[in-house]
C-alpha positions in Angstrom: 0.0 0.0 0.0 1.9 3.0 -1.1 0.9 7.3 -1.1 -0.6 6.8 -4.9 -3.1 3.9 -3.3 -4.1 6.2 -0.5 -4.6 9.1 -2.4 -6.6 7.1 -5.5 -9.3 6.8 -2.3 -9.1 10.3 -1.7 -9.8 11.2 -4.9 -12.9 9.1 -5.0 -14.4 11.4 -2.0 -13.5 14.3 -4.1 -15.7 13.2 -7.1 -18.7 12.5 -4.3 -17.9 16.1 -3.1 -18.2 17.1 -7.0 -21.4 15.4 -7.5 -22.5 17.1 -4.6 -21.9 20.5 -5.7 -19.1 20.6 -3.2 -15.3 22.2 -4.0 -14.0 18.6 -5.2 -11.3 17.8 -2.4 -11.1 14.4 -0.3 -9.4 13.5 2.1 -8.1 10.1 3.7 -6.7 8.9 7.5 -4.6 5.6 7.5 -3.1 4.0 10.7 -0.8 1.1 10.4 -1.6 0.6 6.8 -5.0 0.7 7.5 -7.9 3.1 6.2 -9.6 4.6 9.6 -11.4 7.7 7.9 -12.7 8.9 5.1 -14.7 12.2 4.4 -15.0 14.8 1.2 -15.9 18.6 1.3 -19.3 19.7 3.1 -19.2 23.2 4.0 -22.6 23.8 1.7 -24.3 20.8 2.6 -23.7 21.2 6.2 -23.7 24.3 6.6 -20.5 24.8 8.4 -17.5 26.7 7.0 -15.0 24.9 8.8 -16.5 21.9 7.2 -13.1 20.8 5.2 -12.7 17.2 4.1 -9.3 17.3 6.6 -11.3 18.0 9.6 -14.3 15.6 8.7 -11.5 13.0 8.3 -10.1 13.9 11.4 -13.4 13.8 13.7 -14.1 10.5 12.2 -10.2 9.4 12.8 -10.6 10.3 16.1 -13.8 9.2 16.7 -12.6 5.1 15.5 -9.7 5.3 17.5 -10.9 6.3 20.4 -8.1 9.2 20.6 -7.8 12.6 19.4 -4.6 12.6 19.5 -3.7 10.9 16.1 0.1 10.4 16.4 0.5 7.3 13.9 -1.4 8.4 11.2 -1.1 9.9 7.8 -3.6 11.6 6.5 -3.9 12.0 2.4 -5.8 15.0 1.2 -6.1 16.1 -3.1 -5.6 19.9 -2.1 -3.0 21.5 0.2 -4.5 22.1 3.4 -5.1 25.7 4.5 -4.5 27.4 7.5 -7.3 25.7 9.0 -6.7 22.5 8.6 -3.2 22.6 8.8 -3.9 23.9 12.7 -5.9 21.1 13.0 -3.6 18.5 11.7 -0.6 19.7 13.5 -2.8 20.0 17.1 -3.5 16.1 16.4 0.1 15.3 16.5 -0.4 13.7 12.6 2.9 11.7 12.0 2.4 12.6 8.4 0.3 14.9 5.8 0.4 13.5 1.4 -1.4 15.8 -0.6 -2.2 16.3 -4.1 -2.9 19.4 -5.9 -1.1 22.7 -4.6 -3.4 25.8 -3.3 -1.6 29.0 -4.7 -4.2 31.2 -2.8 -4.6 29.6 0.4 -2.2 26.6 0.7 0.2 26.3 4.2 1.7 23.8 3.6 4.6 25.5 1.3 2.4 28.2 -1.2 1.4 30.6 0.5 3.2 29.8 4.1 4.3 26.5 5.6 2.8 25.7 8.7 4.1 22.2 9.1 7.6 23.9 9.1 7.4 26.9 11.6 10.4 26.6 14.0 8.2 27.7 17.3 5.7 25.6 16.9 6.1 22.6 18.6 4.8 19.9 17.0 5.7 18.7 13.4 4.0 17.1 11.0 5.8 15.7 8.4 4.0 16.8 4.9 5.0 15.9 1.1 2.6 17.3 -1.9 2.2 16.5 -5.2 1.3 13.3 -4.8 -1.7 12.6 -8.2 -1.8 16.6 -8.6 -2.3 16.1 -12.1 -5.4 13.9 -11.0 -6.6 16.2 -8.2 -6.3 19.6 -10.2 -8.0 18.6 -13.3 -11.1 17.5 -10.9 -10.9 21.4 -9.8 -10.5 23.0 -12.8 -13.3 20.9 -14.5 -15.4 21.6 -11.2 -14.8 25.3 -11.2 -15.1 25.3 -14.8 -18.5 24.4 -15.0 -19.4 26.0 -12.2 -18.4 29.2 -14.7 -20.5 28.4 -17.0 -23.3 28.1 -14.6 -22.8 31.3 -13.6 -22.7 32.8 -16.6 -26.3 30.9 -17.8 -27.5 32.3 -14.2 -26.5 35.7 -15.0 -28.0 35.7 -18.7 -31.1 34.7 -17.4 -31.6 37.5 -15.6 -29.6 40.3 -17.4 -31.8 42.2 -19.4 -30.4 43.5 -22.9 -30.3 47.2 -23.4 -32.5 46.9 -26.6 -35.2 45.1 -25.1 -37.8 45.2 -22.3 -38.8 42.9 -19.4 -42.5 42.4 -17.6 -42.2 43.5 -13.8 -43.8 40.5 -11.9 -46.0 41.6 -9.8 -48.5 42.0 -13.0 -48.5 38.3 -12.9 -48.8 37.4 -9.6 -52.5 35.9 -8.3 -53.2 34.9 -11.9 -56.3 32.5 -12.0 -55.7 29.3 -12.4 -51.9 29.6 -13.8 -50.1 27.8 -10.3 -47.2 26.7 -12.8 -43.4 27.4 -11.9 -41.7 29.5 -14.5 -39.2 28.5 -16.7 -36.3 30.9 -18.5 -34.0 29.9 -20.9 -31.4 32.6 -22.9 -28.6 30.5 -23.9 -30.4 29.4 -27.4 -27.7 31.2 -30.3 -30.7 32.7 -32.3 -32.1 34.8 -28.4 -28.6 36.9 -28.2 -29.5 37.0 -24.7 -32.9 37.5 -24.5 -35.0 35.9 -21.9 -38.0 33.6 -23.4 -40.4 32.2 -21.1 -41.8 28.4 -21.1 -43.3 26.4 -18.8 -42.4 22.6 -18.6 -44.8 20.5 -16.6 -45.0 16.4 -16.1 -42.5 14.2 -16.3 -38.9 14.7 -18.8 -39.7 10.6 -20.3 -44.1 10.8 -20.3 -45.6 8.9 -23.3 -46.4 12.4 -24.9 -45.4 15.8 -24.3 -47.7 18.0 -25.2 -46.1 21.2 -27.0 -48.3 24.0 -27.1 -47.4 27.2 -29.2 -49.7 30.0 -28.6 -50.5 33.0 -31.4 -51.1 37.0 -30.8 -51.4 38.1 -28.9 -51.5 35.3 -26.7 -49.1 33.9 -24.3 -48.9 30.5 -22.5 -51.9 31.6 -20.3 -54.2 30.5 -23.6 -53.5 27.0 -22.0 -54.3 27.0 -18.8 -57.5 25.0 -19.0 -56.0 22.1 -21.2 -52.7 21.7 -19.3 -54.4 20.1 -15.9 -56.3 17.8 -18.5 -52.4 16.4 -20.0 -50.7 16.3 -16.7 -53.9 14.2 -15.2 -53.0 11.4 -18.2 -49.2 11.5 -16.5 -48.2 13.4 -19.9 -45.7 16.4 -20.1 -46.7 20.0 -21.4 -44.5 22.4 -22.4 -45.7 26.2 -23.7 -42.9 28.8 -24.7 -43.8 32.2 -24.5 -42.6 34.1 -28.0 -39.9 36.6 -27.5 -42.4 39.8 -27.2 -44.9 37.9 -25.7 -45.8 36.6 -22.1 -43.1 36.5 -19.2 -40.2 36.4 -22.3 -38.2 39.4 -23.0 -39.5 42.3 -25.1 -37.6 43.9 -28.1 -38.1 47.1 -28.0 -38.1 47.3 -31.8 -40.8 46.2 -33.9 -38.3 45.0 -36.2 -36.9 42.6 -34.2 -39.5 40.3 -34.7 -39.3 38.5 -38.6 -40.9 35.3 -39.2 -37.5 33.3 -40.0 -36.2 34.6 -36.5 -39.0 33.1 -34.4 -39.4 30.0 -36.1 -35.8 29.6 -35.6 -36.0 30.2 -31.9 -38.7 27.4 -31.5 -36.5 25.4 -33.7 -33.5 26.3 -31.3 -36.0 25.3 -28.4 -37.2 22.0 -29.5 -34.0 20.9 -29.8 -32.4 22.4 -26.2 -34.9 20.6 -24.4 -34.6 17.6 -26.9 -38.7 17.2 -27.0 -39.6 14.0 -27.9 -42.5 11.9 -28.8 -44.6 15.0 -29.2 -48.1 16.3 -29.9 -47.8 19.8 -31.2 -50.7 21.7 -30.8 -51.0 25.1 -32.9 -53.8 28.3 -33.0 -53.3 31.4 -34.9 -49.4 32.5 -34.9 -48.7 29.0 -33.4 -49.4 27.3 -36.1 -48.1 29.9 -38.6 -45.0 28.8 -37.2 -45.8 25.7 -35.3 -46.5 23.7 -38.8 -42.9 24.6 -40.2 -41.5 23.1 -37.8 -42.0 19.2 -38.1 -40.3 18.9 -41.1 -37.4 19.8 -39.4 -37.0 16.7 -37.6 -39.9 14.8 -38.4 -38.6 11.6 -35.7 -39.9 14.0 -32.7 -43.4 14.3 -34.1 -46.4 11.8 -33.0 -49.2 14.0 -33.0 -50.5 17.2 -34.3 -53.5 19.1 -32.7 -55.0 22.3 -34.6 -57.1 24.8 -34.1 -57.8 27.8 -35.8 -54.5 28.9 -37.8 -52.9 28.2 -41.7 -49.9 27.8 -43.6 -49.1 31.2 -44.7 -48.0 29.6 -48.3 -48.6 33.6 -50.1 -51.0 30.8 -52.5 -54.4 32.0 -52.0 -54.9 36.2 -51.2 -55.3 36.6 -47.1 -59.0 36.2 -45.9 -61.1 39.4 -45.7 -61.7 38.4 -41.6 -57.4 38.8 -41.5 -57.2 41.9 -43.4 -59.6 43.5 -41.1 -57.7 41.9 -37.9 -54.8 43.7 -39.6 -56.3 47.1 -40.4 -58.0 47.3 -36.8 -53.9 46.5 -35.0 -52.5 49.3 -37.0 -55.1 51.6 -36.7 -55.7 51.0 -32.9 -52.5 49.7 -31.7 -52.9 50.1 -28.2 -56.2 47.9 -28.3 -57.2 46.4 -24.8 -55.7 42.3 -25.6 -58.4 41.2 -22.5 -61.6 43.1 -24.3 -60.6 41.3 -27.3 -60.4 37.8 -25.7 -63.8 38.4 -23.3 -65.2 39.8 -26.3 -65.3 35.9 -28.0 -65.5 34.6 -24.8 -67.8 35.8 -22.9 -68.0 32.7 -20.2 -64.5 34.7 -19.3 -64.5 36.3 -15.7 -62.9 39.9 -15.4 -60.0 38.7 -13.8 -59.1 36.2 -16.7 -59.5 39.0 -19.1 -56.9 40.8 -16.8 -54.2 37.9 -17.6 -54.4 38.5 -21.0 -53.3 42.3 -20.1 -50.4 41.1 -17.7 -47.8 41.1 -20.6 -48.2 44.7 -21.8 -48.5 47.2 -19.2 -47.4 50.3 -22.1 -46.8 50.6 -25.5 -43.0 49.9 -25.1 -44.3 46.2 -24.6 -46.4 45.8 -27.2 -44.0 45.6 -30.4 -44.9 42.0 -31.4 -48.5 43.5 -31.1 -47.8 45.8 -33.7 -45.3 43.7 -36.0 -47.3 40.5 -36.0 -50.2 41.1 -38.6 -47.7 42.7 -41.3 -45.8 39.3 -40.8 -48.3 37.4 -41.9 -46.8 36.4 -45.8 -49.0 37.9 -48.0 -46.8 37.7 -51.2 -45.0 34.9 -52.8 -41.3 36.2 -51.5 -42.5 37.6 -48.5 -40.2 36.1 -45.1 -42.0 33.2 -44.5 -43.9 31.9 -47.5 -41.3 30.0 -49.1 -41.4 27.4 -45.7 -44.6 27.4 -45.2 -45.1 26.0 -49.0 -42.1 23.4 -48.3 -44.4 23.1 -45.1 -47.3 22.0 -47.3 -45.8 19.3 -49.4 -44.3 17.9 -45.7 -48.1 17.6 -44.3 -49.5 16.5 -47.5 -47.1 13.6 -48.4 -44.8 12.9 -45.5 -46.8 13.4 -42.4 -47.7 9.8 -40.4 -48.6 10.5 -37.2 -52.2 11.5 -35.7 -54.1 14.3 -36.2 -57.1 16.2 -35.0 -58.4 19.5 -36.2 -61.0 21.6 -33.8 -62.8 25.0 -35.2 -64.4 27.4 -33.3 -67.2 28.7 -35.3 -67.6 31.9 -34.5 -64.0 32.9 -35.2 -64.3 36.1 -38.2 -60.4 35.5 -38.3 -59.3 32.1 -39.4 -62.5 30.4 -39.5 -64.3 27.5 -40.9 -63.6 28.3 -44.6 -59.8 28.5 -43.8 -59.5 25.4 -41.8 -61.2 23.6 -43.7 -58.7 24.5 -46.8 -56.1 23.3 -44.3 -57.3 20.7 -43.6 -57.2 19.4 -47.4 -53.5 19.7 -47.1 -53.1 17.2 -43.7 -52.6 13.5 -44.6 -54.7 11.4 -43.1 -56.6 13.7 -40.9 -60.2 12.9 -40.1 -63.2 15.3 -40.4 -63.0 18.5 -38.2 -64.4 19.0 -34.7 -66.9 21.6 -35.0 -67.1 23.9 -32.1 -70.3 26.3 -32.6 -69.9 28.4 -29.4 -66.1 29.1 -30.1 -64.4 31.6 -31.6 -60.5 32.4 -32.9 -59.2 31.5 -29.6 -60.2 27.9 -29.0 -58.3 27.1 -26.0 -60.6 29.1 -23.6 -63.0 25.7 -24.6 -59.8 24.2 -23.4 -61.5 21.5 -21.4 -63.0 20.0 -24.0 -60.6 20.0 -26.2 -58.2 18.5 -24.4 -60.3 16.0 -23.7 -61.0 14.9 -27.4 -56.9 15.3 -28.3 -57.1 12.6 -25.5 -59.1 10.2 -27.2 -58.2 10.8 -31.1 -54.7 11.2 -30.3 -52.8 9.7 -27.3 
């Protein structure tokens, strides 16, 4: 049994401090050739700063032996002790310290002062580094490493660009039945830093995860009522918030917001949280975008639920119901988003209506608002159109999985005539779900719905 043996077991505490979230050092006591301690880092989970792997070691040393004086032992720790600990090894009497990696900041044992080595003290403790320092300071640097990185994805997430705005959150505190923890993610290449918004309920390996893509000016609220329905069939649901929309960032530009660039966020999305086995279910804006996106990576893609929306192929001239949608959000631009949804719903209470208001407190917040109904492609080379035809082709000759359409009836928008043009172009798919009593935004009949995606589709 020689120092590299020892120090091999210290090194396996260190990686259980690692996994811990603990600075990665271990530490080992051996008497007579035999191991009498073992302990690894614990200042965070025990709260206790002086909570060093060389003191744990040391209690438990002493603790075995019966003694706390330790006068025939060697102890083997991957980092050079600091002041600390090298108090505490030398008032044990420690025939011997082995260590691993030196500690340029903080080490006393011969890098920053030697403690084992002060003439007045009078006890010494015999102490010889280096021993698997290679080992023991590539476990740090990889620790520390990703802990940098953590960091930095914790400080993205809550910087807020200089070119964009941010939601306070009191306006969305008390919401009616939205209970759901919020998610934030600003590391996709295509956000630049941007906060975006999703919730992620239900288990990470369900049967079906449920992604739901709202329109405008909408936000993950629109789903409240069908979520409970998934989780209850142990399925996960996930609903991103658009950049511009919801609890996400908001760029202050209208500009900012082109069709390639959001579907490319979603597309940046999918993949981060490698969704699989999904249902996509698409209204309005969410399925502008939301039926680009399978073609992508069609092996994700099970199920497709839609409700009001199209494929904006530039084919066919935009329905009169849109153009109107458009002319009233650029002549009216600060229009009340809660009016509009209580308007087609009237079942709504006053404090749901509010929710739909949460997002946009001024004008500042309201740029998708504005730049949404001019994205819409309108012309055969407008952003957008060329997909959505490649789109087409996908859902009329490639698609395989399920599929269930739903219309709300009432909708002057994207109503019956539209879907049911869609619906031409999505193999496979059985007759429509006629909703008489809904209107553009379907999910507020949520309930329902979710319970006949349910039975048609998972």
């Amino acid at each position: 049994m020689n120092d590299a043996h020892f120090m091999g077991l210290a090194l396996q505490q260190a990686h259980i401090a690692s996994t811990e979230g603990e600075v990665p050092v271990g530490a080992v006591v051996v008497c007579n050739g035999e191991v009498v301690a073992q302990a690894h880092n614990a200042p965070i989970g025990l709260h206790d700063p002086s909570a060093h792997a060389e003191i744990l070691a040391l209690r438990a040393a002493a603790e075995t032996l019966g003694n706390y004086r330790l006068d025939d032992c060697t102890l083997y720790v991957t980092l050079e002790p600091c002041a600390m600990c090298a108090g505490a090894l030398l008032n044990a009497r420690l025939k011997r310290v082995v260590w691993g990696a030196p500690e340029p900041k903080t080490g006393a044992a011969g890098s920053v002062v030697n403690l084992f080595e002060f003439p007045q003290l009078n006890h010494h403790t015999a102490s010889h580094g280096g021993v698997m320092a290679e080992e023991a300071s590539a476990l740090l640097q990889d620790f520390f490493k990703t802990q940098r990185q953590h960091h930095k994805q914790d400080a993205a997430r809550t910087r807020l660009r200089e070119d964009a705005l941010r939601t306070p959150e009191q306006r969305f505190e008390n919401l009616p039945d939205y209970p759901w923890t919020a998610q934030y993610i600003s590391d996709l290449p295509s956000l630049h830093g941007l906060r975006m918004h999703y919730l992620d309920e239900g288990p990470t390996d369900a049967s079906v995860t449920w992604l739901c893509l709202h329109g405008n000016p909408g936000w993950s609220y629109l789903y409240r009522k069908m979520l409970p329905i998934f989780l209850k069939a142990g399925h996960r649901v996930v609903a991103p918030d658009l950049p511009g929309f919801g609890k996400s960032d908001k760029p202050k530009k209208d500009s900012a917001h082109q069709f390639d660039w959001h579907r490319q966020v979603l597309l940046e999305f999918i993949e981060a949280l490698d969704l699989q086995r999904v249902h996509l279910v698409v209204q309005d804006w969410g399925g502008l975008l939301g039926l680009t996106l399978p073609m992508a990576a069609p092996q994700r893609y099970q199920g497709l639920l839609v409700m009001n929306t199209t494929l904006a192929t530039a084919e066919k001239p935009l329905s009169p119901g849109f153009l109107a949608w458009r002319q009233m959000c650029a002549d009216k631009p600060l229009f009340d988003v809660g009016r509009l949804l209580g308007r087609g719903n009237p079942q709504m209470s006053d404090e749901e209506c509010a929710a739909y208001n949460a997002p946009f407190p001024d004008a500042g917040h309201r740029a998708a608002l504005r730049a949404f109904p001019a994205m819409v492609p309108e012309f055969e080379d407008s952003e957008g159109a060329a997909v959505s035809r490649q789109a087409e082709a996908f859902w009329q000759q490639q698609w395989t999985g399920k599929s269930l359409m739903v219309i709300g009836q009432q909708d002057p928008v994207l109503g019956e005539e539209v879907m049911r043009d869609l619906h031409r172009q999505i193999r496979g798919c059985p007759a429509p779900v006629l909703l008489p009593q809904a209107g553009h935004f379907v999910q507020e009949h949520g309930v329902e719905v979710a319970a006949l995606a349910l039975q048609h589709l998972a």
